[in-house]
N, C-alpha and C positions, 0 to 999 in steps of 0.2 A: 470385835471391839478393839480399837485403838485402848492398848492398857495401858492409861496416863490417869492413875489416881485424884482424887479430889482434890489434894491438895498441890497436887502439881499445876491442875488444870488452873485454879484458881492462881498458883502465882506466876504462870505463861502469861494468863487474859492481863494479869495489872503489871507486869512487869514489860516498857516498851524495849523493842530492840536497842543495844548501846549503839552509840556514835564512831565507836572506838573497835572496830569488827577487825578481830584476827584474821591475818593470809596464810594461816598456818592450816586451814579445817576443823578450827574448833570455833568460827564465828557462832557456831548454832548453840554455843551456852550463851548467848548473848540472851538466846528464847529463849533456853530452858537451862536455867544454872540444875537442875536435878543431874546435869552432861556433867559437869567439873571433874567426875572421878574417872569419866570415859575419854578425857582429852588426851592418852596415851594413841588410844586404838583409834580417834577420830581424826590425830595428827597421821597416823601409819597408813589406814586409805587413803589418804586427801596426800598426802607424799606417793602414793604410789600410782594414783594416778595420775599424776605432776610427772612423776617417771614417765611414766607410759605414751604422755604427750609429747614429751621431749625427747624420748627415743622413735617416736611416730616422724615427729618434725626433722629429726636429724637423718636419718635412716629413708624415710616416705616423701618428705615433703610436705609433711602436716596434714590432717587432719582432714582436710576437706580433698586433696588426694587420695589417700589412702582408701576412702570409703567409697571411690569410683573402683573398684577393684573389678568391677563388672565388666569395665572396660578394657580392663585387660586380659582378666580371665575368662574362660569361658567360650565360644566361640565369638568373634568379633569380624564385621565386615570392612573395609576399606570402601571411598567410595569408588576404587576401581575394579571393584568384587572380587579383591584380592580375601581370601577368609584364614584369619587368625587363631590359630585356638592353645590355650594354656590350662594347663591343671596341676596341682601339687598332689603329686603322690611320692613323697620320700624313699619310700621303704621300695618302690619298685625299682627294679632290672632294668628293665624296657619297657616301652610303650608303644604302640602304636593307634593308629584313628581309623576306625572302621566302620562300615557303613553300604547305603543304599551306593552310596556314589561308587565305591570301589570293587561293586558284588561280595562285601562282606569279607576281601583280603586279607589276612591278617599279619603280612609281610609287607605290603606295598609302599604305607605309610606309614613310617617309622619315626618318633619324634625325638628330639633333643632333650637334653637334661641342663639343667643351671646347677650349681656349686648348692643351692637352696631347694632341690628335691623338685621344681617346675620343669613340667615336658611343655613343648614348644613346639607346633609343627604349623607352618604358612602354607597354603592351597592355594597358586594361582587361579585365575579365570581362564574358564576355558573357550576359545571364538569369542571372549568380551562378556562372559557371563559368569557366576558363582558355578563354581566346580560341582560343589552339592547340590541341587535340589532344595528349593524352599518344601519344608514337609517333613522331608524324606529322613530315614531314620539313621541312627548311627549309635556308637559305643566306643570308650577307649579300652584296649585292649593291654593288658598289662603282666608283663613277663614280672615274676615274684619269686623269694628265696625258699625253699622250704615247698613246694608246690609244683608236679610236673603238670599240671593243666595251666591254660591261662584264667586270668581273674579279667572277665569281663563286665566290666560296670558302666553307668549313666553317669554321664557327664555331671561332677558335684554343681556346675553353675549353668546348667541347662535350662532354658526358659519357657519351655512347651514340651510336657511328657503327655503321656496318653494311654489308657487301659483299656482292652479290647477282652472282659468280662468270657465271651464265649472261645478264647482260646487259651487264653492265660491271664491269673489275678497281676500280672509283675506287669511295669508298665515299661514302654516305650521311649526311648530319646528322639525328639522329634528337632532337626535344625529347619531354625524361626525365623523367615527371613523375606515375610512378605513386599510385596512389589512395592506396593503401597503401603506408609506407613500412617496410622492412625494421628489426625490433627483434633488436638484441642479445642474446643472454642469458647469455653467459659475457663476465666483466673480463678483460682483457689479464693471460696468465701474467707475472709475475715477472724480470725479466732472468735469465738463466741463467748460471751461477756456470763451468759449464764448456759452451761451445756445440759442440755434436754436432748439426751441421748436410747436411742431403739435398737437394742440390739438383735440383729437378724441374721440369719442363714441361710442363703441364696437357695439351694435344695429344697428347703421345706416349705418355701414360701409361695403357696401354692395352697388352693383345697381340693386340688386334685391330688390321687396317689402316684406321685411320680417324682422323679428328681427335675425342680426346674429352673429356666436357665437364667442366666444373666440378663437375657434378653425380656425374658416374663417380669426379674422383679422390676427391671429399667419402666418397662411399661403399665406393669399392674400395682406393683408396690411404693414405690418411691414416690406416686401423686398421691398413693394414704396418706404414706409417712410426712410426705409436708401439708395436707390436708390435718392430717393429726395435730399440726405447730412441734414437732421436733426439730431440732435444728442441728440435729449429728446422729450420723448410721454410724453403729460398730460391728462390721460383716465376721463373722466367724468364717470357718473353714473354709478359707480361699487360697491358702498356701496349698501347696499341693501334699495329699495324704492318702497312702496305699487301700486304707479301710473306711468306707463310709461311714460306718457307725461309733468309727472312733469319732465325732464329733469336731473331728477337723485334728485332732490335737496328739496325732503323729505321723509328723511331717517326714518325707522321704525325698521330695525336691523343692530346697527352701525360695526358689527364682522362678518357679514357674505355679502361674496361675494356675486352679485346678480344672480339670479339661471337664470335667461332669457337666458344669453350666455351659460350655459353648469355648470361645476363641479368646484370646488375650486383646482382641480389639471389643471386643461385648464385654468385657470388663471394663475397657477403658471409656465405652460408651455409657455406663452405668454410672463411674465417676462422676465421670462431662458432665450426662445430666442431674447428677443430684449439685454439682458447683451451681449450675444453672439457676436451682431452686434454691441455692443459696444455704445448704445443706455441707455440709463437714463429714467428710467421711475417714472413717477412723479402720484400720486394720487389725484384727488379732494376732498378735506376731507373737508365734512360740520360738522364742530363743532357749528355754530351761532344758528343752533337752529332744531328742530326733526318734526318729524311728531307728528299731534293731535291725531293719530291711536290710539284707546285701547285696542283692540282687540288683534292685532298684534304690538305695537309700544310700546312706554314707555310712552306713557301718561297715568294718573293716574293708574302707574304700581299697586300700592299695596295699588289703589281706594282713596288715598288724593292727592291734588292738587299738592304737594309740595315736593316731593321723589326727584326726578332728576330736576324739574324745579322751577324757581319763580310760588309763589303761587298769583293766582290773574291776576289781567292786568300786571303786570311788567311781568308775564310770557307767555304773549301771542303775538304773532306779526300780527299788524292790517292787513298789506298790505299782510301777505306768509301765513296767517290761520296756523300758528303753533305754537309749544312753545319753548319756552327760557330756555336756562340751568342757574342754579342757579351756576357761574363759583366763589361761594364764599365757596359754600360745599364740605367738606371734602372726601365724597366718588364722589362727581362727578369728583372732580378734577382724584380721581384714576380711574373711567371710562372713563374720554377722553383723559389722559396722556397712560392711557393703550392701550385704543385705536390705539394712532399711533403706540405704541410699536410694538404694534400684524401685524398691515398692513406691518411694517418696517420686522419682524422678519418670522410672517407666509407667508406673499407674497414674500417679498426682494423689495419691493417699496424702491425707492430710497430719496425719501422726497414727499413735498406734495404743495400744490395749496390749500390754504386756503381760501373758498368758504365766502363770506360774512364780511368779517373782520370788515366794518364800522357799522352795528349792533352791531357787539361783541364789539364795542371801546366808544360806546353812549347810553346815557340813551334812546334816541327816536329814537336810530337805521339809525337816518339821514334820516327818514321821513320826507317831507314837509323843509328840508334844505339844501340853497345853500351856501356851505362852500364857504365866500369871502378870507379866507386866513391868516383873523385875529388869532391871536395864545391865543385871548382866547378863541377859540373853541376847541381846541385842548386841553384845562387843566383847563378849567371853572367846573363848577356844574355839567352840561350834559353829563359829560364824565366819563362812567363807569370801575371805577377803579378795581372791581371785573375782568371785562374781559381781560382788559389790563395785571391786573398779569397774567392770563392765558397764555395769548397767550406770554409773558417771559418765563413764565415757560413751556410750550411748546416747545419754542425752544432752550431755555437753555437744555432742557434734550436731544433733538434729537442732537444738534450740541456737544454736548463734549459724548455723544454715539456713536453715526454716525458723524462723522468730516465728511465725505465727501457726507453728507444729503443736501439735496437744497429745500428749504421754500420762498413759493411768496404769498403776502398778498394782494388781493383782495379789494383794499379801495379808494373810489372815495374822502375820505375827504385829503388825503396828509398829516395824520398825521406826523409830525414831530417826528424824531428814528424810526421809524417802521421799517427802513435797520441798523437798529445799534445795536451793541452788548448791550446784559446787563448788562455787566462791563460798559458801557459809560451811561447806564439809558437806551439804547433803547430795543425794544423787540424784534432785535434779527433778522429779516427775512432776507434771502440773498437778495430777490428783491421783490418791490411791481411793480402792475403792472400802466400801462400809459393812464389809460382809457379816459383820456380827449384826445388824438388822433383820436380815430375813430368817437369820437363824432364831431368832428372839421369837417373830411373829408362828413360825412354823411349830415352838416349842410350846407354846402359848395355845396352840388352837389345838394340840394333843393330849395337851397336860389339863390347860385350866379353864373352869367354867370363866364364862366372860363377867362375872362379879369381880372373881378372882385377880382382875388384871390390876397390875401395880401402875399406877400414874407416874410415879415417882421413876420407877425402872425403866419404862417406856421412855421418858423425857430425858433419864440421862443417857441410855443408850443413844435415840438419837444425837444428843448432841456432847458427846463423849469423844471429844478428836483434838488431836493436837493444835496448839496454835498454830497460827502461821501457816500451816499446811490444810491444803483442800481435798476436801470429801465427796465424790460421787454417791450419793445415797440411792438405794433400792429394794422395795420391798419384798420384788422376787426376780430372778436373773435365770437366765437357762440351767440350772443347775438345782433349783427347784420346781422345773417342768421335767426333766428326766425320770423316765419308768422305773418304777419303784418309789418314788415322792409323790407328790401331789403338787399343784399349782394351788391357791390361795384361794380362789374361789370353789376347788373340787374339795376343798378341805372342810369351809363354810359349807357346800351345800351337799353337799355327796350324791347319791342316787336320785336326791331329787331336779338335781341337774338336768337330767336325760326327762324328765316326766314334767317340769313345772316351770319351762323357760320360757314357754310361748306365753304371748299378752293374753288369748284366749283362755286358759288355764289358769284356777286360782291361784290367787296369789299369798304361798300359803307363809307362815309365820318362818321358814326355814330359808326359804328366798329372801324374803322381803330381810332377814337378819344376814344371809351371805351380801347381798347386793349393797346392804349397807354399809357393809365393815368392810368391805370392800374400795369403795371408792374414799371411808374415813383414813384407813390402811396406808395407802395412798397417798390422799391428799397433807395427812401426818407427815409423810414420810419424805415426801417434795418440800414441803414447805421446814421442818425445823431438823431435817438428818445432814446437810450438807450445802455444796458449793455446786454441787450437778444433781442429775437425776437421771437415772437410766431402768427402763423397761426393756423386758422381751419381746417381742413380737406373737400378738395375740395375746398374751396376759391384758394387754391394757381392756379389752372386752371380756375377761373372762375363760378366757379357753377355756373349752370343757374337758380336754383329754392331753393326758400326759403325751410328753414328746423318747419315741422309741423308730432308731433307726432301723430299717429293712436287715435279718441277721438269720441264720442258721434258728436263733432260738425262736421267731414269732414268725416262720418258715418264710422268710423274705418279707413280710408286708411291709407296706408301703401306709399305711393303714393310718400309726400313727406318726408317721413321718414327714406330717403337711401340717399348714396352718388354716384355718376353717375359716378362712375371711369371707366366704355368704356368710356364716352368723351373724354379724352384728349388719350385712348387710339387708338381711332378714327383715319388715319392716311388723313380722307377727311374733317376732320373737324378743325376749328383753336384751339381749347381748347389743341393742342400740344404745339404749343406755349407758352404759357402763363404758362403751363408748366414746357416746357424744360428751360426757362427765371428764374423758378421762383428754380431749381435746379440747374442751374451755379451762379445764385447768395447766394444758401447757400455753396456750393462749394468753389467758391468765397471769402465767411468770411474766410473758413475753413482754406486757404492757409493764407491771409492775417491777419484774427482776429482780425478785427477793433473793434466787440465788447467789446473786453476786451483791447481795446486799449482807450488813456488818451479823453475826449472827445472832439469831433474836435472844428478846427478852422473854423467859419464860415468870409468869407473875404469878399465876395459879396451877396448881398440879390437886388436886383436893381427891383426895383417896375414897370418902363416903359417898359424896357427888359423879366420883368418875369423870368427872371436869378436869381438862389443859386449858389455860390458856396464855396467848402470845404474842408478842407485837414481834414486825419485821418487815420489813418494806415502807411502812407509813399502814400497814394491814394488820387490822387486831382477829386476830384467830381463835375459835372458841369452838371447842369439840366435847363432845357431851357423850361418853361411851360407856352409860350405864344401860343395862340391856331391860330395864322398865321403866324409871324415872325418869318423868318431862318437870321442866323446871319455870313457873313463871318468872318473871322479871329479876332473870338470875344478875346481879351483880357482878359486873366485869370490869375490872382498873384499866384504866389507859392512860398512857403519859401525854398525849397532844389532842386539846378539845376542839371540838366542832361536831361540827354534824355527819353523822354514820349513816353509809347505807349498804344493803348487802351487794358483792360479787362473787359470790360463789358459795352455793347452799346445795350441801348434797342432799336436802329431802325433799330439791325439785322434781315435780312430776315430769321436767324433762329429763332427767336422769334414771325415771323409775323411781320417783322415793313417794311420799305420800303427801306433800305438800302443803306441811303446814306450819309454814313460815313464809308469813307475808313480806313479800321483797319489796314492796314500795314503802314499807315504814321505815319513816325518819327514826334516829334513833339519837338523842340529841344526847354529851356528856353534860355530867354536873361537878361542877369544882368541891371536888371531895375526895382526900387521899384516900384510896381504896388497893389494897395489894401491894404496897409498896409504888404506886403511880397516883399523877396528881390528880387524876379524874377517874370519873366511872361512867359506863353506860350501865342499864338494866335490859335486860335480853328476854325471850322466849326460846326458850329449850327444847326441841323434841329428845325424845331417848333416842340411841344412835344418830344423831347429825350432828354436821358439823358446818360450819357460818362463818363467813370472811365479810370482816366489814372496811372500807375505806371512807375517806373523807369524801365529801360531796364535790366538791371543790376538782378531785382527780379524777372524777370520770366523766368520763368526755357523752354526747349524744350518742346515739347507738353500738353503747359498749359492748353491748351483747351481742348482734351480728359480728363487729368487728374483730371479737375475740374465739368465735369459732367458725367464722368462716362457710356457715351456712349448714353445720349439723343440727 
């Protein structure tokens, strides 16, 4: 939950931005004068990252150089296949470059050192060709103080590593340097006005048991997903990551694609075509903190503690066993600003999903604390200011490069700016995400009977977020599919999942109440938690089985390490449903775009009733989540009359519901202030549904195909 109390929220919403906006980093009391006592610590970020540009500018060249760093470090080709390669390793002796090309020599190639800890070694062509081997493997080799072995490691900016499972877990430096280089043919869609985002993981994607590739989800997945009406993928575990079942989320070569799915050109083809389909694809980019790998990773790359990371326990993370980037050094900062450069430039990634954020914003990483809301957590002691510039200057360089880049920050504390520019002091992201929703929904279906459900809590959770700043809302994310949780529908239906899916099979009181609250869940949860919407991949049908990587403890299976997409393509089983529900309602946004619409009026919250309701879009919204009372001609306020018809009723028989609510009736207002609005409709209630009505006037002749596209 964004902790901005009630009375803060209310004097955000009525108080407009001034005219009169400090260039100091404190313009964001302008939103929220509750800042005035934080203008100390808001001025000392927004100065230090003002530093940080003007030492970039003066020193690099600004900003938009600096973050090509790829081009200079790392191996680099000439076009007369002249091959370049630079790496900073301070703390070493010597270095040298070794490899297929040289039979593994560890004398031949010996590199140079700059006054700034960079080795340097150029490799003519040889007969008119690259010296190396496209492929072929290599290591820099690295004489160190304190050590009579050499420290051989992978290249920290290598772009193709590879693990060959049946001889050794550690992987491979592979130099990437194909004949042919992959062309483009679709431009980068458009930023999206409302993001209806699917988060996926290329591996699982699959109902087979297996890891599959890039090339599977290019072709099997991606015409779901825009069949689905999504219009943004956020791929998980693509950076490259030593352990599968770490979930992608410890990363050991931050530059190179991860070789499980196939080739860095089947990545790029996977892009291509979702640009194609006019699709946004978003990357999960952990910058908060690396893998402990030394073999293969960046920890103690060039054998001292302290090259890329904090030296000591400030560099270590108790709870993820990894290490911490020092986000106050100078060549890190051009490793993870290059970083995205390369994802943005070499893939065409369209922005990123910032993995971790509340680590990178805190001295203790938000270990062991429950952020109550108070705003001196947000700018007291514990809040580390190193990361914080980072992630400004992160998105300070992606958004005036890429304007139409899209950044979402991953932070359960609600820092305060985290969606604000850094002309206003904040750092910049387009949306953070709403993680106190699902924790609500998950706590709710363990704790309390469904009488028990607070209308009041549900409504302000949803829409409990800072002004000015946007919300991805979701009511389950990968991280309540992981083994040991449950998914939202295994939670509604349990064991009868496995016995009572199929249409042929009653349909008994325990379905018929999962599949409802299900799609209510949902359609709540899209329509009044935020400014986006993001799903898993298979939640939106239901998944029946938690997600558990292939590991030593469930002796390899692969088992539950897929997504079971026959389900809902099933035509005997109800997972069509849930569905086809769960693609008229991104359809739905599509025509109407309530997300990026102002956020709604909630008129009704009615405790006894189990009644919301809510205007938003020009779309009066009314959900009825009492688990036995149906309601005739329930009164519902609306502020603009005319005549109402329904688009979108979960207790259609085409969704699995029981269908009864007649969608051809008119529903005409009466000028009568009712809830605080100048008109009312009178409604039929089922128990569990919920009813979206429009004006007649906005829907067009065959709305219904037009909006699902043929499910």
């Amino acid at each position: 939950m964004d902790p901005l109390n009630e009375a803060a929220q209310d004097s955000l919403t009525a108080a407009p931005p001034s005219q009169d906006i400090a260039a100091d980093g404190t313009g964001i009391v302008s939103l929220d004068p509750y800042l005035e006592p934080c203008k100390p610590a808001l001025k000392s970020r927004f100065s230090k990252a003002q530093q940080w540009i003007k030492t970039i500018d003066e020193t690099e060249g600004g900003l938009e150089k600096f973050s090509r760093g790829y081009e200079r470090f790392g191996f680099n080709v000439a076009d007369n296949h002249t091959i370049t390669y630079r790496e900073w390793a301070p703390s070493a002796l010597r270095a040298y470059l070794i490899g297929d090309f040289n039979g593994w020599n560890r004398e031949s190639h010996e590199m140079k050192r700059d006054p700034y800890g960079v080795w340097e070694i150029v490799v003519p062509p040889v007969s008119g060709r690259p010296a190396i081997a496209h492929d072929s493997k290599l290591k820099i080799s690295m004489v160190v103080p304190n050590d009579q072995a050499r420290a051989e490691r992978i290249p920290a900016w290598i772009k193709r590593v590879t693990q060959d499972l049946s001889v050794s877990p550690i992987y491979d430096a592979r130099f990437w340097n194909p004949p042919q280089k992959y062309t483009f043919r679709h431009p980068r869609p458009p930023k999206p006005a409302s993001a209806r985002i699917y988060e996926a993981h290329v591996g699982i994607s699959s109902p087979e048991p297996k890891v599959a590739s890039y090339k599977d989800f290019t072709h099997n997945t991606l015409p779901r997903i825009h069949k689905l009406g999504y219009n943004t993928i956020q791929l998980m575990a693509v950076m490259e990551h030593a352990y599968y079942a770490s979930f992608g989320y410890q990363i050991n070569s931050f530059f190179a694609a991860s070789s499980r799915y196939g080739s860095p050109d089947d990545l790029k083809e996977l892009v291509d075509t979702a640009h194609g389909m006019g699709i946004t694809v978003l990357l999960d980019v952990v910058h908060s903190h690396a893998s402990k790998n030394v073999a293969d990773g960046l920890n103690y790359f060039d054998n001292s503690d302290s090259a890329y990371f904090h030296e000591g326990a400030r560099g270590r993370h108790e709870l993820w066993d990894s290490r911490l980037f020092n986000y106050a050094s100078h060549e890190v900062l051009r490793f993870l600003l290059s970083n995205l450069r390369f994802w943005m430039e070499e893939y065409a990634f369209d922005g990123f999903r910032f993995d971790g954020v509340t680590s990178m914003l805190y001295k203790n990483h938000g270990i062991g604390t429950g952020f109550s809301g108070g705003y001196h957590e947000y700018f007291g002691p514990n809040v580390d200011e190193d990361g914080v510039v980072y992630l400004m200057l992160a998105n300070e360089m992606l958004h005036t490069l890429y304007p139409s880049s899209l950044t979402i920050a991953e932070d359960v504390s609600g820092m305060p700016g985290l969606c604000i520019k850094l002309s206003l002091g904040g750092l910049g992201f387009d949306y953070r995400l709403a993680m106190a929703v699902p924790d609500l929904y998950i706590k709710w279906l363990k704790e309390k009977q469904d009488i028990d459900w607070d209308m009041g809590a549900l409504c302000f959770t949803l829409t409990n977020r800072r002004y000015g700043e946007k919300t991805i809302a979701y009511a389950e994310s990968h991280d309540q599919a992981l083994v040991g949780d449950k998914t939202l529908l295994f939670w509604l239906c349990d064991a009868q999942m496995y016995t009572h899916m199929s249409t042929s099979s009653t349909f008994t009181p325990v379905i018929e109440r999962g599949m409802a609250l299900h799609k209510m869940i949902r359609l709540i949860t899209h329509s009044l938690g935020g400014e986006g919407y993001l799903n898993f991949e298979g939640n939106e049908f239901g998944h029946p089985e938690w997600l558990d990587f292939p590991r030593e403890g469930n002796g390899n299976s692969f088992h539950y390490a897929r997504r079971q997409f026959n389900l809902p393509d099933d035509d005997a089983l109800r997972y069509k449903f849930l569905n086809a529900f769960d693609a008229r309602m991104q359809w739905t946004e599509e025509k109407y775009g309530w997300l990026h619409s102002p956020q709604a009026y909630v008129s009704l919250k009615n405790e006894s009733d189990k009644v919301i309701a809510f205007e938003r879009a020009g779309l009066l919204w009314i959900f009825n989540f009492h688990p036995s009372s149906s309601f005739t001609d329930y009164r519902v306020g609306v502020d603009v009359p005319g005549t109402y018809r329904v688009v979108l009723n979960t207790d259609s028989t085409d969704y699995g519901g029981l269908g009864r609510v007649q969608e051809a009736t008119r529903y005409f207002t009466t000028d009568f202030a009712w809830n605080g609005r100048g008109n009312f409709v009178q409604v039929y209630l089922p128990t569990r549904t919920a009813v979206v009505l429009a004006r007649e006037e906005t829907m067009s002749e065959g709305w219904k195909s037009d909006m699902t596209l043929g499910f």
